[in-house]
C-alpha positions as CSV (number, residue, x, y, z in Angstrom):
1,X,24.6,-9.1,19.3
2,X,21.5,-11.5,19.2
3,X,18.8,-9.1,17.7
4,X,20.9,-5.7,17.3
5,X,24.0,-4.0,16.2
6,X,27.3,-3.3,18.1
7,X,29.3,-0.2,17.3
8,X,31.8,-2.2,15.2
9,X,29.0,-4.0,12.9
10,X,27.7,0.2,11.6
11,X,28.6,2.1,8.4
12,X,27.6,5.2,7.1
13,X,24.9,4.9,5.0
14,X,23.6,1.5,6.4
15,X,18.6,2.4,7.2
16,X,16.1,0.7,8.4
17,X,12.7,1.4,8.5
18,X,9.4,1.1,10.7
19,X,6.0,1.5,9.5
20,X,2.8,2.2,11.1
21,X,-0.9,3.5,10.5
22,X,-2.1,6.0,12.9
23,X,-5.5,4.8,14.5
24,X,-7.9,6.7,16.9
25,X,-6.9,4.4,19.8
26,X,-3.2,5.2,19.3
27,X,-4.2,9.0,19.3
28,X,-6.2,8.4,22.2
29,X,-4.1,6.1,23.9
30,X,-0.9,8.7,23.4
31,X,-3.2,11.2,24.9
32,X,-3.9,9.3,28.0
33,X,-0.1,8.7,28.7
34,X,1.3,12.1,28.3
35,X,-1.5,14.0,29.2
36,X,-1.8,15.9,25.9
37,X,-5.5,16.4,25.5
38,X,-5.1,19.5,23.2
39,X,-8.5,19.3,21.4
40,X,-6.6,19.4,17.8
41,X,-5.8,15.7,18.5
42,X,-9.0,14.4,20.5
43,X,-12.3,16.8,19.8
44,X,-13.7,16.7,16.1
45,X,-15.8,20.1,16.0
46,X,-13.1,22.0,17.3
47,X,-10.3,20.6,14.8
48,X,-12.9,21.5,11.9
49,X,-12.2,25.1,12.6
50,X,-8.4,25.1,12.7
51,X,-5.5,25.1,9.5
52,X,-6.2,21.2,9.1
53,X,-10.1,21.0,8.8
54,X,-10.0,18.0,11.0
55,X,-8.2,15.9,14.1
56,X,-4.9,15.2,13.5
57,X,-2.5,12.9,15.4
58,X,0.3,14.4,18.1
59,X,3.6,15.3,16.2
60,X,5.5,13.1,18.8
61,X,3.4,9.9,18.3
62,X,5.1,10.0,15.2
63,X,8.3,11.1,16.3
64,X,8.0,8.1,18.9
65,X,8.3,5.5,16.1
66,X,12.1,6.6,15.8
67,X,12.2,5.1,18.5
68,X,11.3,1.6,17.7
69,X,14.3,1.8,14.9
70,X,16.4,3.0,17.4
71,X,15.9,0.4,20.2
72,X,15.1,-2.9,17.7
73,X,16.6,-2.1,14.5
74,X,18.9,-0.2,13.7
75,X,21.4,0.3,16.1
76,X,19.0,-2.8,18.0
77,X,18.9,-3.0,21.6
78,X,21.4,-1.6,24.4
79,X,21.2,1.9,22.2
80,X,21.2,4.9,24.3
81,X,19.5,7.9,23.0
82,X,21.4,11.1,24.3
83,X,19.3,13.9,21.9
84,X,17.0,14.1,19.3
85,X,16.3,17.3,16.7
86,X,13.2,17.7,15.7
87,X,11.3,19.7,12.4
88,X,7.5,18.6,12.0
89,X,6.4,19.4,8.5
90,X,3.0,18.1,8.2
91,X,0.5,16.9,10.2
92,X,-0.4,13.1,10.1
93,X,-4.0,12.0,9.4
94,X,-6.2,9.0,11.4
95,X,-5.4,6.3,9.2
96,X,-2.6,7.7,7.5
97,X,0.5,5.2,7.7
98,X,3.6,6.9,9.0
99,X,7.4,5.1,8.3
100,X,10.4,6.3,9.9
101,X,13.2,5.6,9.0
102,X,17.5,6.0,10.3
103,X,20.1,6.4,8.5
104,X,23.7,6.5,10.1
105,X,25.4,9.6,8.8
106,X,28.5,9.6,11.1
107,X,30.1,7.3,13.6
108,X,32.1,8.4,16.3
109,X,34.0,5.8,17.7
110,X,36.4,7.1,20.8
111,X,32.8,6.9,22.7
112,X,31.0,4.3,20.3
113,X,28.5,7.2,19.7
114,X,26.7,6.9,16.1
115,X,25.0,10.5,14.6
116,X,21.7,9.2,12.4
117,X,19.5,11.2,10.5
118,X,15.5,10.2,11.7
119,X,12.6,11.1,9.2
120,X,8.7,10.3,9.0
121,X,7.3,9.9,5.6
122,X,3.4,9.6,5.1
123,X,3.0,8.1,1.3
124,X,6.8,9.2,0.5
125,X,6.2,12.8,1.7
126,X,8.2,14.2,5.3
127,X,6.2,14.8,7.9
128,X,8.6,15.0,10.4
129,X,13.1,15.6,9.9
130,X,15.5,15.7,12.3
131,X,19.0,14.1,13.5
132,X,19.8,11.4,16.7
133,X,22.7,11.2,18.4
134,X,22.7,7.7,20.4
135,X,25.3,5.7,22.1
136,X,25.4,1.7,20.7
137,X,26.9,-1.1,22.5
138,X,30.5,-2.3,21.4
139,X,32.1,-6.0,21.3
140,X,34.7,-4.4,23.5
141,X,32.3,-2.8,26.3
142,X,30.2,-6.2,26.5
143,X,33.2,-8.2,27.2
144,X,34.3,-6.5,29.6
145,X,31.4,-5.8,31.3
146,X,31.0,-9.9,31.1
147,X,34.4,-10.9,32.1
148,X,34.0,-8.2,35.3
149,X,30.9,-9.7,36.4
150,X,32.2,-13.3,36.7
């Protein structure tokens, strides 16, 4: 595959990593698609009073850079998430840099299914763990999708 992985090319073991420092426009910008304006994430004075002293960025903003692995890394393009566990640590700072990274920790290949291990680290420390289970293109599925469509 031209900027990915198929099922065959994955072994257990095999990472790749994304890293990205959290601004206020990605907080606010995050807020304005989903609709989360919980003042913890957007109003100063009021995040002064809670646990964290300050505004902190949405847990899933960071959980959304799994993504990016996911769909240009590692597996690469065509991958299909199908579920996503999720344990948030810590809370991620403005201007804090976040890196996720995937590992592959099992492969599953009657359905070319791949189980991955996803993790956020802010300065080597987890902020967010959890475990992906995705579907990843094969050799065998694209040429047969190809030869079917000729």
């Amino acid at each position: 595959m031209s900027d990915g992985m198929y099922f065959e090319d994955l072994a257990v073991g095999q990472k790749a990593s994304f890293g990205k420092t959290i601004t206020e426009a990605d907080i606010v910008l995050f807020a304005a698609v989903t609709g989360d304006t919980n003042p913890m994430h957007l109003n100063a004075e009021y995040a002064r009073g809670t646990i964290f002293g300050e505004r902190i960025a949405h847990g899933m903003l960071a959980a959304g850079l799994i993504t990016k692995v996911l769909g240009t890394q590692l597996p690469g393009p065509g991958t299909i998430y199908m579920s996503q566990s999720l344990k948030f640590r810590a809370p991620v700072r403005i201007g804090e840099t976040v890196t996720a990274t995937v590992e592959v920790l099992a492969l599953h290949p009657d359905k070319h299914r791949a189980t991955l291990r996803t993790i956020c680290t802010v300065a080597g420390e987890p902020v967010l763990e959890g475990e992906a289970y995705v579907s990843v293109p094969s050799r065998q599925t694209r040429a047969a999708a190809a030869a079917a469509a000729e």
